[in-house]
N, C-alpha and C positions, 0 to 999 in steps of 0.2 A: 504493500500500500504506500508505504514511503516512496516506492522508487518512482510508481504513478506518480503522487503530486506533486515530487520534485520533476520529471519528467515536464508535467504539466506548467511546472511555474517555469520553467525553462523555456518551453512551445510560446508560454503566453509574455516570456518577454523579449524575445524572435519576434514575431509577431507584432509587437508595440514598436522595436527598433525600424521592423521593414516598413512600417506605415511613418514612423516619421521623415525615413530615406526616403521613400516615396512621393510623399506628400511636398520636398524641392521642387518651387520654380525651376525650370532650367531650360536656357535656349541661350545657342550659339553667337559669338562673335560676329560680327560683319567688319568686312575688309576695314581696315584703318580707324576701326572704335570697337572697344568693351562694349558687349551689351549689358546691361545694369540693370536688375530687378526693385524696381523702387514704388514707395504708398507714401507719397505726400502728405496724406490729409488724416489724419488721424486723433481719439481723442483719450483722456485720461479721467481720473477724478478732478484732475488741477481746470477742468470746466464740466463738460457733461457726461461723461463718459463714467464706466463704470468699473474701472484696474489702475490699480498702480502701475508710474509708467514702464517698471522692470518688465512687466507682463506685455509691453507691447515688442519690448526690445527680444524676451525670449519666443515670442510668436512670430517676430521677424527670421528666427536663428533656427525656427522649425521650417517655413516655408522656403527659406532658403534667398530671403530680400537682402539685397544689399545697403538699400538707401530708405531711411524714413525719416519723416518729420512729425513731430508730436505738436499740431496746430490746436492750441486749446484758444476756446472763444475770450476774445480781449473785453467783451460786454455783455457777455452771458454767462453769469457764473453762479447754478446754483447752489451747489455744495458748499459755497461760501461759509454758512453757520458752522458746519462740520470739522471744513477743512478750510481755515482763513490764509489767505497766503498775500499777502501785499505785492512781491513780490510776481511778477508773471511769467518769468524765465526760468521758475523753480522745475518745470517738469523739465524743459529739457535740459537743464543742470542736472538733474537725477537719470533722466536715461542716458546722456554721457557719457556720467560716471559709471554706468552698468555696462556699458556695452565697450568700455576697455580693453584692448585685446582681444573682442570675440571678432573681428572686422566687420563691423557694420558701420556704415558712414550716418551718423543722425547729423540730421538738416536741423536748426536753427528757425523757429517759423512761429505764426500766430497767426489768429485768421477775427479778418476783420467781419463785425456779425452786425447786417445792418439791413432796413426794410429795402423792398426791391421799390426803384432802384436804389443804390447800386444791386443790392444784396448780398451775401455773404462770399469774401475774396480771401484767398492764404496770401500770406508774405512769407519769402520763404529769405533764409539768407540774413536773416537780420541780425542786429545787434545786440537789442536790448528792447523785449516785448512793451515793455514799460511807459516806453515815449510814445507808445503807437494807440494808446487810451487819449484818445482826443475825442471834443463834442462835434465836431463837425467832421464827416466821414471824408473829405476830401482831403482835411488835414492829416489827417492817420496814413491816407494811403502816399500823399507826399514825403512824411515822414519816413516809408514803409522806403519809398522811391532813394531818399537822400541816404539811408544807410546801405542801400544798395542791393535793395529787393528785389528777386523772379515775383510778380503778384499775377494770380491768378483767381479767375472767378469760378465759383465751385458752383456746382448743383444750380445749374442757370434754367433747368427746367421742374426744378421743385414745386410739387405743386402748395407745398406747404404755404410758398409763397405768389407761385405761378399758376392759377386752376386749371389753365388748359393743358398746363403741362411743356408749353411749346415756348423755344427760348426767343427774347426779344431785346435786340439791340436799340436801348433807349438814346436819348438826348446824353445822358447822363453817363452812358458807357462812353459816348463820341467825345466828353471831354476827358474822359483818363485817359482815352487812347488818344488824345492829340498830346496832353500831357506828358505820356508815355508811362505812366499810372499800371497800363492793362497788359500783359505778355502773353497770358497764357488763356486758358481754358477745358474746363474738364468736359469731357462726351460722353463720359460712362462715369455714375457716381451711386458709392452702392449696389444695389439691383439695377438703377434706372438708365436710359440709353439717351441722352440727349442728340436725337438725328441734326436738329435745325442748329446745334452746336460747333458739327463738323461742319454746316455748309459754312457758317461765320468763319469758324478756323481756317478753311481756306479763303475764303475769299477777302478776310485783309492781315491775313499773316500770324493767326494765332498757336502756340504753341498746345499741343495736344494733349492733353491728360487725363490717365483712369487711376479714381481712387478708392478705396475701402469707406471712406469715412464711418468707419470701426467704433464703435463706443462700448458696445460690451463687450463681447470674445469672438475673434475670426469663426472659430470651430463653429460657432451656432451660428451666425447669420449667413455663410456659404457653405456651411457640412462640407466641410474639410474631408472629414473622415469618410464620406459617403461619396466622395471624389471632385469634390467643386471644386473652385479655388479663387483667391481674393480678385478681384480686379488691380491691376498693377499697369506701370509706365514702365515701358521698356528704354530706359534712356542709353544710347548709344553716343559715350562718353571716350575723350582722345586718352585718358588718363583716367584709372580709378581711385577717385579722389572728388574733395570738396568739390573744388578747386575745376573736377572737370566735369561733374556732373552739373554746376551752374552755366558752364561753358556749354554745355551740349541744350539746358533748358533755354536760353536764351535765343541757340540758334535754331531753334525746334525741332533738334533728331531727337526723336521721342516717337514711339508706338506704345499703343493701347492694346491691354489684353483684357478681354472680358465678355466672360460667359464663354470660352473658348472663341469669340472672334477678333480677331486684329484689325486694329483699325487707325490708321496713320496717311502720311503721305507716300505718293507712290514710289521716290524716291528711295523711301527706309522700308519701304512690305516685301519691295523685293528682292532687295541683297537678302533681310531676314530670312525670304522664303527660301532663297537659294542659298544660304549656309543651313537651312533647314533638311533641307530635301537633298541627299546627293544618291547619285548611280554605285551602288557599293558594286554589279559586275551585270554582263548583257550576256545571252546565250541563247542559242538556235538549241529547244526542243527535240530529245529524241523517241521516235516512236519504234521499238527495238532495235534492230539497227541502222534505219532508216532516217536522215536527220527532216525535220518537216521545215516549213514557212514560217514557225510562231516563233516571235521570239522572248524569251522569261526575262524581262527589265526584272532586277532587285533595287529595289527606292528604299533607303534607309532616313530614317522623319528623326531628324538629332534636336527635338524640340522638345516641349509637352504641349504644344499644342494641336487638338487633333484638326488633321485640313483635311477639307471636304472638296475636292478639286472636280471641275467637269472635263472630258476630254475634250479639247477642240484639234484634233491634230488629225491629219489623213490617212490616221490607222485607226480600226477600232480594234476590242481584244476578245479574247479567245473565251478569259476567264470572268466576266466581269460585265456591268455596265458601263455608260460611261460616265457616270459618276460613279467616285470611287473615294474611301475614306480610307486617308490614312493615319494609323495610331499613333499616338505619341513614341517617343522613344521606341520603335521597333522596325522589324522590317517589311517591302510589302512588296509579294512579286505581282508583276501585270503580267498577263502573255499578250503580247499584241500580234495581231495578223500581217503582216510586213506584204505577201503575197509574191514576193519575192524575196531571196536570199539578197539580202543586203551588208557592207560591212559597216554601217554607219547611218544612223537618221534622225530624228528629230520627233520630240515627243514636247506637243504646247496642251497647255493649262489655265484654264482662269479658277483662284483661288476661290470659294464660295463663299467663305467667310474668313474674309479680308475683305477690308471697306477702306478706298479712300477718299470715295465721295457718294451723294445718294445712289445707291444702286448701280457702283462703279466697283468691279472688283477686279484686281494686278490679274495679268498675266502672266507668264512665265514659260519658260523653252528650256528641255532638256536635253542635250547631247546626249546619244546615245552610241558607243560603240561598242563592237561586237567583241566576243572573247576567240581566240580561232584556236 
């Protein structure tokens, strides 16, 4: 009986270790930047939220995030009776000091909480949360600007604050962005998808961002454990660092992950996708000794995100439709019908879920050669 439940407690902490390994973000480098698993917007006790902020830095170190920021509201603060704190740089002075030697980079941030418009914006980068408690929301965010803030507007289709749901570019935005007040903006926040978000983003240069905005525990609001996973900025950074991850927010190499879709500029979906997706070997089918016309593409997907790709290419396949899903982290053979012995051809793709405009999704070509 002992050797059973020792046995057992053994299986059952196997088992806890594989799901934490598991449960890492991870996707691949692109040419000439780190890719950088990052949650901007995030909260603690130190405003509405419900952990101390150790709890978010160890929930970043299970997911496997590189960069967060603990934005606690500069004007909402109800725990105040509880937990009085004068000070508003205290959370992230405490997750700092946690996250020591585990390499996680925390961002410096506060988020200004104000009626639409503006509505609620992070400062990311700052100094000293402190100075940025002003009565007039333009001064906070000038302030945000002079210490040398990424500011971005969160949750612009909240209906908390917005009933239709749908985002709208006021008077009010047109003067932070003449100011230069406004950089960024989020598309995915939480659950919700802000679509009319991304048209703004491109059409006057906003930088792209998915965030958690997390208050009580990752595990429960995206079931971790049941295979979700947080909505996150892929920021594509020259350097992993401060230093480069404000470099790469400013010039908006940044993709969106969430709810397994990506969503960015066309520019960053698709090197992503192609360090994503490579040809690990090609090979002509044998039917005993006879070699046929099909030929077994092996596509190995070095991502966790699963692509749902449609075939647009001049072959279809033997094995399959032509949409086809490929898994995270594994490998996926096609046979495709070539109709002739080829040593070399060409396999195109539009990503399904990859977005980097309404109802716009990347492309992509794959080289295919043959093994002889």
């Amino acid at each position: 009986m002992k050797l059973v439940i020792t046995l057992f407690f053994i299986i059952a902490q196997l088992l806890k270790l594989s799901a934490q390994i598991h449960r890492k973000i991870e996707f691949p480098d692109i040419a000439g930047y780190h890719t950088l698993i990052s949650d901007l917007h995030q909260h603690t006790v130190f405003s509405d939220g419900s952990v101390w902020p150790d709890i978010r830095v160890k929930e970043a170190i299970f997911d496997g995030v590189d960069v967060i920021s603990l934005t606690e509201h500069l004007e909402y603060q109800p725990h105040n009776k509880d937990i009085p704190h004068p000070d508003r740089n205290r959370s992230y002075q405490l997750a700092k000091e946690y996250a020591k030697n585990k390499g996680i980079i925390i961002i410096h941030g506060a988020e200004i909480t104000r009626d639409l418009p503006p509505g609620h914006s992070n400062a990311l980068f700052i100094n000293d949360a402190n100075k940025l408690v002003q009565e007039n929301y333009i001064d906070a965010f000038r302030e945000a600007k002079k210490q040398g803030a990424f500011i971005f507007w969160n949750h612009p289709n909240w209906i908390g604050q917005n009933k239709q749901g749908i985002t709208q570019l006021t008077p009010t935005h047109e003067v932070l962005l003449e100011e230069g007040l406004l950089n960024g903006i989020e598309v995915t926040n939480e659950n919700s998808f802000a679509d009319r978000a991304l048209t703004i983003a491109n059409e006057i240069g906003l930088t792209i961002l998915a965030t958690s905005d997390i208050h009580e525990l990752i595990d429960w609001l995206f079931d971790i454990p049941g295979g979700g996973h947080r909505p996150v900025t892929l920021v594509f950074a020259k350097e992993r660092s401060e230093i480069g991850v404000k470099d790469a927010l400013f010039d908006g190499r940044t993709v969106a992950w969430y709810q397994n879709n990506l969503i960015g500029q066309e520019k960053y979906l698709i090197p992503l996708i192609k360090s994503s997706l490579t040809v690990d070997t090609a090979y002509y089918q044998m039917y005993g000794n006879t070699k046929t016309q099909i030929a077994n593409v092996v596509i190995s997907n070095q991502s966790d995100a699963t692509y749902l790709i449609n075939n647009e290419s001049n072959f279809s396949f033997y094995n399959t439709t032509n949409v086809v899903q490929l898994n995270p982290q594994t490998i996926t053979t096609l046979s495709v019908k070539t109709i002739e012995s080829l040593s070399s051809f060409e396999l195109k793709f539009e990503i399904l879920n990859a977005i980097y405009a309404k109802n716009k999704h990347p492309k992509v070509r794959l080289e295919i050669d043959i093994e002889h």
